[in-house]
mmCIF file of the C-alpha atoms, coordinates in Angstrom:
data_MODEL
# 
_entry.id   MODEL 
# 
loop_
_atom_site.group_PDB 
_atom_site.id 
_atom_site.type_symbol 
_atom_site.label_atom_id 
_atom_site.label_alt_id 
_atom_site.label_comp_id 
_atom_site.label_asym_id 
_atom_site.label_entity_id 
_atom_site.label_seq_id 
_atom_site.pdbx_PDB_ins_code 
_atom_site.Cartn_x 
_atom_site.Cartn_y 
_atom_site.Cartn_z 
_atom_site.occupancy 
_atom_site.B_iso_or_equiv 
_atom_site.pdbx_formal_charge 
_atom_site.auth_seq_id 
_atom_site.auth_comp_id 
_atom_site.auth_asym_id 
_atom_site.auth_atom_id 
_atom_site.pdbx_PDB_model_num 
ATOM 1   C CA . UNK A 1 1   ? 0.000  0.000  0.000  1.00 0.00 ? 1   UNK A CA 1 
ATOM 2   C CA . UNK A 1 2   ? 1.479  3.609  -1.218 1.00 0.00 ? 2   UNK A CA 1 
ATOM 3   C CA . UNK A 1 3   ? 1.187  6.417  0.766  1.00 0.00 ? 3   UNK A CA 1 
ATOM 4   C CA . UNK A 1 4   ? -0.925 9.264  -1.404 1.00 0.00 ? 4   UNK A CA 1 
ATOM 5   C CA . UNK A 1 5   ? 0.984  11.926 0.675  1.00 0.00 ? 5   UNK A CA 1 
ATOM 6   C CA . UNK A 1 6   ? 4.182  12.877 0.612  1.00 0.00 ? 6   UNK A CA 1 
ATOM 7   C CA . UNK A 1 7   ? 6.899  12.860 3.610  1.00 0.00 ? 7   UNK A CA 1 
ATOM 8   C CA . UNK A 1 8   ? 6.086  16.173 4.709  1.00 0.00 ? 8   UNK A CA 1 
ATOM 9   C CA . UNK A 1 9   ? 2.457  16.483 4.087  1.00 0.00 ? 9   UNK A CA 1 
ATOM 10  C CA . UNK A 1 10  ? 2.137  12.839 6.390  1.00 0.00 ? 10  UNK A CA 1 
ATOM 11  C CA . UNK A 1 11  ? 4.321  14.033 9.141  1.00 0.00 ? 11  UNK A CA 1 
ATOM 12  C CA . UNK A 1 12  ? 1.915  17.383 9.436  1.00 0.00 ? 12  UNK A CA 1 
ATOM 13  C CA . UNK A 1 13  ? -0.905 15.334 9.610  1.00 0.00 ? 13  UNK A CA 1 
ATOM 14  C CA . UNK A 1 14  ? 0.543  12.755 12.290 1.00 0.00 ? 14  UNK A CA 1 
ATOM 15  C CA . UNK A 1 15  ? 1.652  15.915 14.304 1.00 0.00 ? 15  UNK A CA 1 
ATOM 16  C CA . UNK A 1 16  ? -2.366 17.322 14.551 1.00 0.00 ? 16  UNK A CA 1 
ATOM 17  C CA . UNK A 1 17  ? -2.909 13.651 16.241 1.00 0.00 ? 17  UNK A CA 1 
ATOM 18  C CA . UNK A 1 18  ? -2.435 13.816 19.738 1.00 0.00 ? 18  UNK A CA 1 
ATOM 19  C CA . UNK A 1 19  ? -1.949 10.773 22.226 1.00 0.00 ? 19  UNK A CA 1 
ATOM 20  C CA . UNK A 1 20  ? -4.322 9.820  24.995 1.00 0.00 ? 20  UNK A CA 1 
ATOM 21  C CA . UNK A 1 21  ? -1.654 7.330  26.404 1.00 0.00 ? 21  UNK A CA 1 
ATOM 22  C CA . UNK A 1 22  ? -1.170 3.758  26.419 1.00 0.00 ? 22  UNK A CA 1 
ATOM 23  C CA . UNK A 1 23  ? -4.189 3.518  28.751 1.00 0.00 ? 23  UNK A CA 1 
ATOM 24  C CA . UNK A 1 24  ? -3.420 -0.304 28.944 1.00 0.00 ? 24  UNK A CA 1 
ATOM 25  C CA . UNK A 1 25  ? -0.154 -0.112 29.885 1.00 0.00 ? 25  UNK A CA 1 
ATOM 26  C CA . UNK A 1 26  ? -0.382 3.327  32.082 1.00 0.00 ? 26  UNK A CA 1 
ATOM 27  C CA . UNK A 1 27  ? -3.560 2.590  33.047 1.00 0.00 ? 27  UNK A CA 1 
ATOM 28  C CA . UNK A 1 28  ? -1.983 -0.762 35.194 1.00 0.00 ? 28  UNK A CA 1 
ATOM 29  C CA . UNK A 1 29  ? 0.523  1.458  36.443 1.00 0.00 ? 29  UNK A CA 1 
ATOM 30  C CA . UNK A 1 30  ? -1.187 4.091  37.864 1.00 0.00 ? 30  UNK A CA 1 
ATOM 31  C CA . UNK A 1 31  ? -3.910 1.880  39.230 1.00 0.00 ? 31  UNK A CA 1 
ATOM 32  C CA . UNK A 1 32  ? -0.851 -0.021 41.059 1.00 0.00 ? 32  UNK A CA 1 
ATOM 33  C CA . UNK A 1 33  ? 0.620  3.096  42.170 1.00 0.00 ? 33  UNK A CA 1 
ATOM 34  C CA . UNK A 1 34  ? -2.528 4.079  43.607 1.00 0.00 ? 34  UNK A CA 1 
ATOM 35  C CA . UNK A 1 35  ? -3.402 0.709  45.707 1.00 0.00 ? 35  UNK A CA 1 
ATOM 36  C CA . UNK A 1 36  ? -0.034 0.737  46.715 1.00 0.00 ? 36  UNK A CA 1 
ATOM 37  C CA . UNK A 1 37  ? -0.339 4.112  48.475 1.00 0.00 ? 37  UNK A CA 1 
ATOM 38  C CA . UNK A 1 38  ? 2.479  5.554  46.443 1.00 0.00 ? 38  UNK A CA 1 
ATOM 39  C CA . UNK A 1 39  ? 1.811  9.665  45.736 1.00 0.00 ? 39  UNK A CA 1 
ATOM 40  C CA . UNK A 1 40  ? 3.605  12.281 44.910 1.00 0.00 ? 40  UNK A CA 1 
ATOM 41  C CA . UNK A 1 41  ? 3.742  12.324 40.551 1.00 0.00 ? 41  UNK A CA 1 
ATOM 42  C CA . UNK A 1 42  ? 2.421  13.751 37.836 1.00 0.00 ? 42  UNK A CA 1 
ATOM 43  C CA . UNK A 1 43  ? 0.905  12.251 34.993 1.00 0.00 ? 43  UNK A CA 1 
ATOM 44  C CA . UNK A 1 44  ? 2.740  13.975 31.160 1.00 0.00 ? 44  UNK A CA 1 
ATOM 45  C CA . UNK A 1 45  ? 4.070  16.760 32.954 1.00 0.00 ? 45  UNK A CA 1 
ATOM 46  C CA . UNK A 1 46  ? 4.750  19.498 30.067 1.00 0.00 ? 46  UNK A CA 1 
ATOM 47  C CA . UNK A 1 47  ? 7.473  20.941 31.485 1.00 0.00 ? 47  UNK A CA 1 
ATOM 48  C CA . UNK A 1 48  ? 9.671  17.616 31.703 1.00 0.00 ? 48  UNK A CA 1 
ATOM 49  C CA . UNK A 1 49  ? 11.439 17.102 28.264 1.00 0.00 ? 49  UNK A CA 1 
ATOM 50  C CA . UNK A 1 50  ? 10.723 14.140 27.141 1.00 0.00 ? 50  UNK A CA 1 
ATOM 51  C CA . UNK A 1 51  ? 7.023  13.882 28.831 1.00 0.00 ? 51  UNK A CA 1 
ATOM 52  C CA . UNK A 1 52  ? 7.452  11.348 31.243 1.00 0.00 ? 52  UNK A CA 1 
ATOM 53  C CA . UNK A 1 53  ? 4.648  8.875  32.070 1.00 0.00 ? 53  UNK A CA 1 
ATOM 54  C CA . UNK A 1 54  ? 5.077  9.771  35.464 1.00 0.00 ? 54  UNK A CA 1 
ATOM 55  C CA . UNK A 1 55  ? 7.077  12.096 37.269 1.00 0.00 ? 55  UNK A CA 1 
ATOM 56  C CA . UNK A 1 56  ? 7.736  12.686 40.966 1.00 0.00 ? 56  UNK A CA 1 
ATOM 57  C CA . UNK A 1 57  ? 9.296  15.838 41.499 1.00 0.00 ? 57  UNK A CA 1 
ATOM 58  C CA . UNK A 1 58  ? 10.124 15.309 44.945 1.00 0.00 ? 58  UNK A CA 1 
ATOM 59  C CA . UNK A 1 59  ? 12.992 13.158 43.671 1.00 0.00 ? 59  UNK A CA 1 
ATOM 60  C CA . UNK A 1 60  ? 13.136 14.392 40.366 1.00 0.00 ? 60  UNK A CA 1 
ATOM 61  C CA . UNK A 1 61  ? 12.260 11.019 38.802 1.00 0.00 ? 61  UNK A CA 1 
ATOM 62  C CA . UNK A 1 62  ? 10.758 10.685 35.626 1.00 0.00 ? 62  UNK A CA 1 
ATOM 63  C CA . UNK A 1 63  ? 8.954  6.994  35.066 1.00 0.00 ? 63  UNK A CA 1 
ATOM 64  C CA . UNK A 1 64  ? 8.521  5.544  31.316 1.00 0.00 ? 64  UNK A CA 1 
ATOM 65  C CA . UNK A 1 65  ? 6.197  2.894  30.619 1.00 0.00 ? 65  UNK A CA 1 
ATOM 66  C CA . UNK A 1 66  ? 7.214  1.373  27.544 1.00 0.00 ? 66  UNK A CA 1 
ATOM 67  C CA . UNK A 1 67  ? 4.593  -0.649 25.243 1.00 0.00 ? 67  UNK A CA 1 
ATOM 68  C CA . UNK A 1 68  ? 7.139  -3.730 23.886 1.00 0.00 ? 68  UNK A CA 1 
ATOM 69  C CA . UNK A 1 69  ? 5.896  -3.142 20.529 1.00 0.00 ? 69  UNK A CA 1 
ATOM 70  C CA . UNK A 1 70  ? 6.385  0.557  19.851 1.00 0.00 ? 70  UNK A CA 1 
ATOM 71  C CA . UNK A 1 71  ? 9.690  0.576  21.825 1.00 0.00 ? 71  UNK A CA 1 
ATOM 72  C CA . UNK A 1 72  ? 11.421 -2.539 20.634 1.00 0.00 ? 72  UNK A CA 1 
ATOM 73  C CA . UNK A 1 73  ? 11.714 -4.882 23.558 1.00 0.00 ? 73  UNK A CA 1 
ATOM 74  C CA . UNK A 1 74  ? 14.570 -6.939 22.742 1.00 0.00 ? 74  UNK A CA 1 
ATOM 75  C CA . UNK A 1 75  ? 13.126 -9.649 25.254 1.00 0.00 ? 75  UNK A CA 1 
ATOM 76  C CA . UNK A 1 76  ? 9.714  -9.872 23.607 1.00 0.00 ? 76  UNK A CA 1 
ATOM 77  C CA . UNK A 1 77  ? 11.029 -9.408 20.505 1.00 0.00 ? 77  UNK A CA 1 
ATOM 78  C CA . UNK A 1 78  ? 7.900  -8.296 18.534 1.00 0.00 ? 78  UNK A CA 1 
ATOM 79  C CA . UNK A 1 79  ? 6.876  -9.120 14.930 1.00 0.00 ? 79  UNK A CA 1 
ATOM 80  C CA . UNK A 1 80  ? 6.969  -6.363 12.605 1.00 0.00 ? 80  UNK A CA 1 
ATOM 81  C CA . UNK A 1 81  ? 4.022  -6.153 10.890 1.00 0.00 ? 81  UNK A CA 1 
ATOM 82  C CA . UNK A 1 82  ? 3.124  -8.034 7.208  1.00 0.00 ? 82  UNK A CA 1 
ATOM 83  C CA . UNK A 1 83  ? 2.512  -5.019 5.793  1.00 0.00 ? 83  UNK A CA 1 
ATOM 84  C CA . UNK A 1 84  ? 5.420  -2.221 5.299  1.00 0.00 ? 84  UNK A CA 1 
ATOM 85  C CA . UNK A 1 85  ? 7.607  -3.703 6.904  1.00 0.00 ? 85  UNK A CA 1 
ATOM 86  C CA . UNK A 1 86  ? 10.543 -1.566 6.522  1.00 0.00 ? 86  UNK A CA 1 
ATOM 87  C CA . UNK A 1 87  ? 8.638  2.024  7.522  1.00 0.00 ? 87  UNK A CA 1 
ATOM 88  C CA . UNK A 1 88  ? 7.596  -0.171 10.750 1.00 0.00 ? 88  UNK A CA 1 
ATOM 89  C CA . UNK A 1 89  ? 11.738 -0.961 11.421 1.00 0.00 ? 89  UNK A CA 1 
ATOM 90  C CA . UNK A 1 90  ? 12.565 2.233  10.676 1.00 0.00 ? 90  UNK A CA 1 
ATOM 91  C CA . UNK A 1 91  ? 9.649  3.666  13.059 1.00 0.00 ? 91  UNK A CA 1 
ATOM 92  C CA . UNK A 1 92  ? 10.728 1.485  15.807 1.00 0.00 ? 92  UNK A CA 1 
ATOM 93  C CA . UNK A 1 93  ? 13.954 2.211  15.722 1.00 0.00 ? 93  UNK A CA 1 
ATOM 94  C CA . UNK A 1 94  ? 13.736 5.811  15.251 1.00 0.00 ? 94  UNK A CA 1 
ATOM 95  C CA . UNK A 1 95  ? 11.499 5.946  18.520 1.00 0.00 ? 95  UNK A CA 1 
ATOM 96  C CA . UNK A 1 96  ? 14.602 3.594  20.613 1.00 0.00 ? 96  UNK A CA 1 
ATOM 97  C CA . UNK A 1 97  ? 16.945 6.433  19.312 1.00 0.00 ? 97  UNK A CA 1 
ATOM 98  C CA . UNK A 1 98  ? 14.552 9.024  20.360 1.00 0.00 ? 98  UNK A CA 1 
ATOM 99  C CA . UNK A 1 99  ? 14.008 7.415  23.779 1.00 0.00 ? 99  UNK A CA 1 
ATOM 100 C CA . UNK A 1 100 ? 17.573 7.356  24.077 1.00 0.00 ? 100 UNK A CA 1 
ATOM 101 C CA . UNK A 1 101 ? 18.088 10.974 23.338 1.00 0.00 ? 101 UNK A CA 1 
ATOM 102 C CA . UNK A 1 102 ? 15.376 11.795 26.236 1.00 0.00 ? 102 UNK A CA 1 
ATOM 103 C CA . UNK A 1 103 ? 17.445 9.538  28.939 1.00 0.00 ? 103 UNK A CA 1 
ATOM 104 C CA . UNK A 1 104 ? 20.400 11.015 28.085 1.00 0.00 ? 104 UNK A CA 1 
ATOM 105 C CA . UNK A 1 105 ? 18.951 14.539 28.108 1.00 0.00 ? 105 UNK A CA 1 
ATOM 106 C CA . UNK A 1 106 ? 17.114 14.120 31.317 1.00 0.00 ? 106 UNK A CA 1 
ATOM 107 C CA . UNK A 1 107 ? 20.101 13.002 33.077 1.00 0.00 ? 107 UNK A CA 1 
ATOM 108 C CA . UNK A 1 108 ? 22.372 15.828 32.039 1.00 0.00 ? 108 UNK A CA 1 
ATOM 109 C CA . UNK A 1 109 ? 19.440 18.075 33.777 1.00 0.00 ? 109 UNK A CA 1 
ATOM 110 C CA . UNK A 1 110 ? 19.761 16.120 36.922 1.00 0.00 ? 110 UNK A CA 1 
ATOM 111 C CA . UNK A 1 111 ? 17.017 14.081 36.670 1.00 0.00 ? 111 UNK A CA 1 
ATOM 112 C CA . UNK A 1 112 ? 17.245 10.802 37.142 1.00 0.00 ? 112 UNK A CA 1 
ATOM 113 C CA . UNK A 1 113 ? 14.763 8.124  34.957 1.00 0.00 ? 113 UNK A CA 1 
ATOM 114 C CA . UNK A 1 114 ? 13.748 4.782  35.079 1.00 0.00 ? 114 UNK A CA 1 
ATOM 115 C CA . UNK A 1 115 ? 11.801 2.396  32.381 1.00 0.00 ? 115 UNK A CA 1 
ATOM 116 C CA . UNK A 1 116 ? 9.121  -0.322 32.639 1.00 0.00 ? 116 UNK A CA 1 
ATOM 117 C CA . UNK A 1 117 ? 8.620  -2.204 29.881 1.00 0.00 ? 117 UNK A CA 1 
ATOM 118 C CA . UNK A 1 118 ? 5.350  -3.548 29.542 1.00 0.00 ? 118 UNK A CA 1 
ATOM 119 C CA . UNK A 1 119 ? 5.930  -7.122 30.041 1.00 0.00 ? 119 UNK A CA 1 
ATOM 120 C CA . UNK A 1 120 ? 7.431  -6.056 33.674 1.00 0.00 ? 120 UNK A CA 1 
ATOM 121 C CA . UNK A 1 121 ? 3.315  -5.343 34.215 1.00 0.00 ? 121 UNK A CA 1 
ATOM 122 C CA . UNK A 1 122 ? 2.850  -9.287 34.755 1.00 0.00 ? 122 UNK A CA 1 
ATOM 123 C CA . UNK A 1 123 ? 4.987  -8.912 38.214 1.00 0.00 ? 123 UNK A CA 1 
ATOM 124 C CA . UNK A 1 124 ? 5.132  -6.721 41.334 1.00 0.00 ? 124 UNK A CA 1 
ATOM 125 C CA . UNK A 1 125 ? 8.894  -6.363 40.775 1.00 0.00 ? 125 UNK A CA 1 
ATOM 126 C CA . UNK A 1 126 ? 8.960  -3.105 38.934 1.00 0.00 ? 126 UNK A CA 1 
ATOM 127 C CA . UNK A 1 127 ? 7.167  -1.252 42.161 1.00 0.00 ? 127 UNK A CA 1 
ATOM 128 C CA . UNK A 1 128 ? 9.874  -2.625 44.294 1.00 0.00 ? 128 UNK A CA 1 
ATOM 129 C CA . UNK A 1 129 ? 11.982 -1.605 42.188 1.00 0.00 ? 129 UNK A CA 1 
ATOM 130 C CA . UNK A 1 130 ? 10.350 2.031  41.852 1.00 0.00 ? 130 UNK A CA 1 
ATOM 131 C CA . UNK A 1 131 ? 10.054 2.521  45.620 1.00 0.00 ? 131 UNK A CA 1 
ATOM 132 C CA . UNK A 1 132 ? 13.653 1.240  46.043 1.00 0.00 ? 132 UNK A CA 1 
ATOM 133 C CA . UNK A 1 133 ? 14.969 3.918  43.455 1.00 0.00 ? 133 UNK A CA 1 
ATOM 134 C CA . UNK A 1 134 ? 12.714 6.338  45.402 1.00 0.00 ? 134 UNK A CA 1 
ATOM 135 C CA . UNK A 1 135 ? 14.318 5.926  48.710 1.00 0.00 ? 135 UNK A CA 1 
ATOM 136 C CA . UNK A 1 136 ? 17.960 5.630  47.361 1.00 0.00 ? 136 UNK A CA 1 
ATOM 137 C CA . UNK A 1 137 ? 16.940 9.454  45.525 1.00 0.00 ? 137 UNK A CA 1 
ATOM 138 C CA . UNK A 1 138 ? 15.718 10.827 49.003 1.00 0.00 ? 138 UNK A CA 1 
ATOM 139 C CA . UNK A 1 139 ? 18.690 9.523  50.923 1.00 0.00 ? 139 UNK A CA 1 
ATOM 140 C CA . UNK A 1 140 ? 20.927 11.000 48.282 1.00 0.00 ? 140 UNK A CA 1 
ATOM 141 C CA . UNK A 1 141 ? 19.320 13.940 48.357 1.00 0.00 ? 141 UNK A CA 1 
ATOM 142 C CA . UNK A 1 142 ? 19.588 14.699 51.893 1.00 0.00 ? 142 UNK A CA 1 
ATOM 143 C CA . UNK A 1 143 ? 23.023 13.809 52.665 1.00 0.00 ? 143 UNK A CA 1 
ATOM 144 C CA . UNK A 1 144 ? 23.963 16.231 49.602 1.00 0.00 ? 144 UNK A CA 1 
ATOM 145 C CA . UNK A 1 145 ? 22.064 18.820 51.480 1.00 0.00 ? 145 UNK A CA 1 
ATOM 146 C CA . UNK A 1 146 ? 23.254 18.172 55.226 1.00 0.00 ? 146 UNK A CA 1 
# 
C-alpha cells in the first residue's frame, strides 16, 4: 500500500494527532501506584522534556512505561508487521533512538529516569523496584544537602 501523501504532508498530519496514552499499559501502572499508596507524581508533565509517564518531582524522577511493541523490547522481541515492513523498522527504531536521546537529556538536567517495559506489568517487581529507586533518591538527596 502507497502512501498518497508525501513525507512532509504525512508528518503534518501525524503531528495534529495527539496521544491519549497507552491507557493499557499506564492505566496498570497508575492503578498499582494508587493501591499501593504511592503519591507524589504527575501524569505527562509538560514541562519535563521528554514527557514522562510519570514524574515525581520530589525526587526528580521521571517513570517511562514502555509498550514492547512501539519501543522494541529486545526480550519480547515483537513481529513487525506483514505489511510495510521496513517504515515499521525504521519507526521502531527511530522511537529507541529518540528514547535514548530523552534519557540522556534528562540526566544531564539532573534528573534521574527509570523504564518499565510492559511485560514487567505481569509482576510486582517493577514497584519494588520504583520505591527502592525512590528511597535511594531521598537519601541522596539529603546527605547532599546536610
Amino acid at each position: 500500500m502507497i502512501d498518497k501523501l508525501s513525507k512532509e504532508q504525512r508528518s503534518t498530519h501525524m503531528a495534529k494527532i495527539r496521544g491519549r496514552g497507552n491507557l493499557s499499559t499506564e492505566g496498570k501502572v497508575e492503578e498499582t501506584l494508587l493501591r499501593e499508596g504511592i503519591r507524589g507524581w504527575e501524569k505527562h508533565p509538560i514541562s519535563i522534556r521528554g514527557r514522562p509517564d510519570f514524574f515525581f518531582p520530589k525526587q526528580n524522577l521521571a517513570l517511562f512505561v514502555d509498550g514492547c511493541f512501539w519501543h522494541g523490547c529486545s526480550k519480547c522481541n515483537r513481529r513487525t508487521p506483514q505489511t510495510r515492513r521496513n517504515y515499521w523498522r525504521e519507526k521502531i527504531i527511530e522511537n529507541r533512538r529518540r528514547d535514548a536521546r530523552q534519557r540522556q537529556a534528562l540526566r544531564r538536567m539532573g534528573y534521574s529516569v527509570m523504564r518499565i517495559w510492559e511485560h514487567d506489568l505481569e509482576n510486582k517487581y517493577w514497584i519494588k523496584r520504583l520505591v527502592t529507586h525512590r528511597l535511594k533518591l531521598e537519601s541522596n538527596k539529603s546527605l547532599s544537602s546536610s
